[in-house]
C-alpha positions in Angstrom: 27.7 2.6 10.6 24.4 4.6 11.6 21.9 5.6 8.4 19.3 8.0 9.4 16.5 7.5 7.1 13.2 10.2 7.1 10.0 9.1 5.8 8.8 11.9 3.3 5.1 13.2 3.4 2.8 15.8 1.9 4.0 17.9 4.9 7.8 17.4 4.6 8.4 16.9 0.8 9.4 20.7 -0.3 13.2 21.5 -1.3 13.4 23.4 1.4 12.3 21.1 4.2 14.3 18.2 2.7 17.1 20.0 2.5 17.3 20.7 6.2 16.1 17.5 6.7 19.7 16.6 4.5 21.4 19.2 6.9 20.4 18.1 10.1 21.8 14.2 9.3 19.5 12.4 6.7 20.8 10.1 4.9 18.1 8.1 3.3 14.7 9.2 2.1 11.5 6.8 2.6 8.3 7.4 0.5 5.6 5.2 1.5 3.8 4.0 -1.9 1.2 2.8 0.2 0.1 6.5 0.1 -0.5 9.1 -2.1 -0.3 8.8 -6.4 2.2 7.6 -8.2 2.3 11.1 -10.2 3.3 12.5 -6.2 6.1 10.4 -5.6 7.5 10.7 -9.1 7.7 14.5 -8.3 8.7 14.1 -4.7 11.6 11.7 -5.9 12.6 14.3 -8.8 12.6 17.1 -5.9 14.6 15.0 -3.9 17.3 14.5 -7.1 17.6 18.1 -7.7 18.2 18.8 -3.9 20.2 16.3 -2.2 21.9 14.3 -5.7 23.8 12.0 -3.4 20.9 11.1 -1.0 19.7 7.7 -1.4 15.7 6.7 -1.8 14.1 3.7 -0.2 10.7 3.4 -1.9 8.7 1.2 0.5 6.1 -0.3 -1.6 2.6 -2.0 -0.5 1.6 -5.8 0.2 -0.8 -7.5 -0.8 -3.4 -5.1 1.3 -7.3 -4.5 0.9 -7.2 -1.0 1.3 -9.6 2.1 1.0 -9.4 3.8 -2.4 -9.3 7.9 -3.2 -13.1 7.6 -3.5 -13.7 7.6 0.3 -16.1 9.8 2.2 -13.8 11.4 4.9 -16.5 12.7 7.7 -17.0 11.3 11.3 -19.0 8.9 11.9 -20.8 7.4 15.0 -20.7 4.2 16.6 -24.0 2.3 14.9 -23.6 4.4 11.2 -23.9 1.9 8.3 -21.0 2.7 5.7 -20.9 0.6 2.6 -17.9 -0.8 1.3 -17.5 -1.5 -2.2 -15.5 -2.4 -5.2 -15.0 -1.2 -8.7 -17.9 0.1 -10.9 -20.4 -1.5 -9.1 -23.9 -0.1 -9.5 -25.2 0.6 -6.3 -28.6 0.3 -5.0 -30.3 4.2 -5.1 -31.1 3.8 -1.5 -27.2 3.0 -1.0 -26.2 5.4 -3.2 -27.9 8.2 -0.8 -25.5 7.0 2.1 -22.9 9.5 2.2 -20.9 6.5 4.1 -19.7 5.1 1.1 -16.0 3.3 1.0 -14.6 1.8 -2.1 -11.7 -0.7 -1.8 -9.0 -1.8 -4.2 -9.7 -5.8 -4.5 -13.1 -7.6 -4.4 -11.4 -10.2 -1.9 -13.1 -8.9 1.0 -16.5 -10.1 -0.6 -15.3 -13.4 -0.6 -13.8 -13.6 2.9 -17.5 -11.8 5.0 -20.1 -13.0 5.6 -22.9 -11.2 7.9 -22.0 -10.9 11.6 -18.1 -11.1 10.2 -16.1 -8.3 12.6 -13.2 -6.3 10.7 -10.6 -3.5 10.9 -9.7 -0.8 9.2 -6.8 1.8 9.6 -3.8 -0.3 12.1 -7.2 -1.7 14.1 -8.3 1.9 15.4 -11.5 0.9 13.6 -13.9 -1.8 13.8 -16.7 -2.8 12.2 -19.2 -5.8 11.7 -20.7 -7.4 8.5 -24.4 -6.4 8.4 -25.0 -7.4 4.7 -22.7 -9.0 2.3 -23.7 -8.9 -1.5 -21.4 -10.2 -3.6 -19.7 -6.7 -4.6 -21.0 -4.4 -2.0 -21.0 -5.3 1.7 -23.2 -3.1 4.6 -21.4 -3.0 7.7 -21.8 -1.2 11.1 -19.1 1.0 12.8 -18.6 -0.1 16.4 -17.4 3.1 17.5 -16.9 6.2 16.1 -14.5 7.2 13.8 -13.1 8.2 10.1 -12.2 6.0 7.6 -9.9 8.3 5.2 -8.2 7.2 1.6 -5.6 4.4 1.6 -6.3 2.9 5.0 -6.2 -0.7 5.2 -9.0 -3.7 5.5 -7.9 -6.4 7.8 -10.2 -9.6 8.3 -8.9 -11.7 10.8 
C-alpha cells in the first residue's frame, strides 16, 4: 500500500492549502519539530484536526542536534566576517556585543568539542566556518565563505 505523506510548513499549513493537499492524495502530515515553536505546531496540528479528522500526523522530532536558537542575526555575511556563537545568558564582551554577527545555540557542548583553528558546519554543510577564539561559553569564529546563518540550523563538528 502507497502513503503519501506532505511535510507541513509556514507556507503550506492553512485549512485551505491542507485541504487540497488532502484532495490531491495526502495521506499523512509531517511537521518537522526541528522548526518552528511548539505553540506553531500545536495550532498547525489543531488545524489539521478540524480539517482532515481522519488524516494521520507524523511529528518528526529533533536529535540530539547543536543548533542555532531564535536569537540569530539573519543578514549576509562575507567570507572572512567574525560571527560569535554563544550559549545561554552569557555576558558578552561590549566589543562582542557591538558585532551584529551574533549566534546563540541551544547546548554549551560546542565549547567543549573547539578549540581555535577547529573547522565546522552549519545548516546541512552549506556553511563553514573555523574556530578563531574559543572561551569557555562564547566561541569567535570565521565564515569561509559567504552566507546566512538563520534560526534552527544545525552545528555539526566533525
Amino acid at each position: 500500500m502507497v502513503r503519501i505523506i506532505a511535510t507541513l510548513g509556514p507556507l503550506t499549513s492553512t485549512p485551505a492549502y491542507i485541504n487540497e493537499l488532502k484532495n490531491a492524495g495526502v495521506d499523512i502530515f509531517r511537521l518537522n519539530l526541528s522548526h518552528n515553536t511548539l505553540e506553531w505546531h500545536d495550532n498547525v496540528i489543531s488545524t489539521i484536526r478540524t480539517t482532515c479528522p481522519t488524516s494521520a500526523i507524523l511529528a518528526d522530532i529533533p536529535g540530539r542536534k547543536i543548533r542555532t536558537t531564535n536569537l540569530v542575526c539573519s543578514e549576509a555575511f562575507e567570507a572572512g566576517q567574525k560571527i560569535v556563537l554563544y550559549h545561554g545568558d552569557v555576558d558578552l564582551p561590549e566589543a562582542i556585543k557591538e558585532n551584529k554577527f551574533n549566534y546563540q545555540i541551544n547546548s554549551d557542548k560546542f565549547f567543549s568539542i573547539v578549540e581555535s583553528g577547529t573547522n565546522f558546519f552549519a545548516d546541512d554543510g552549506t556553511l563553514s566556518f573555523n574556530v578563531v577564539e574559543n572561551h569557555g561559553r562564547f566561541a569567535i569564529a570565521e565564515a569561509l565563505q559567504p552566507g546566512v546563518l538563520n534560526q534552527c540550523k544545525g552545528i555539526n563538528v566533525p
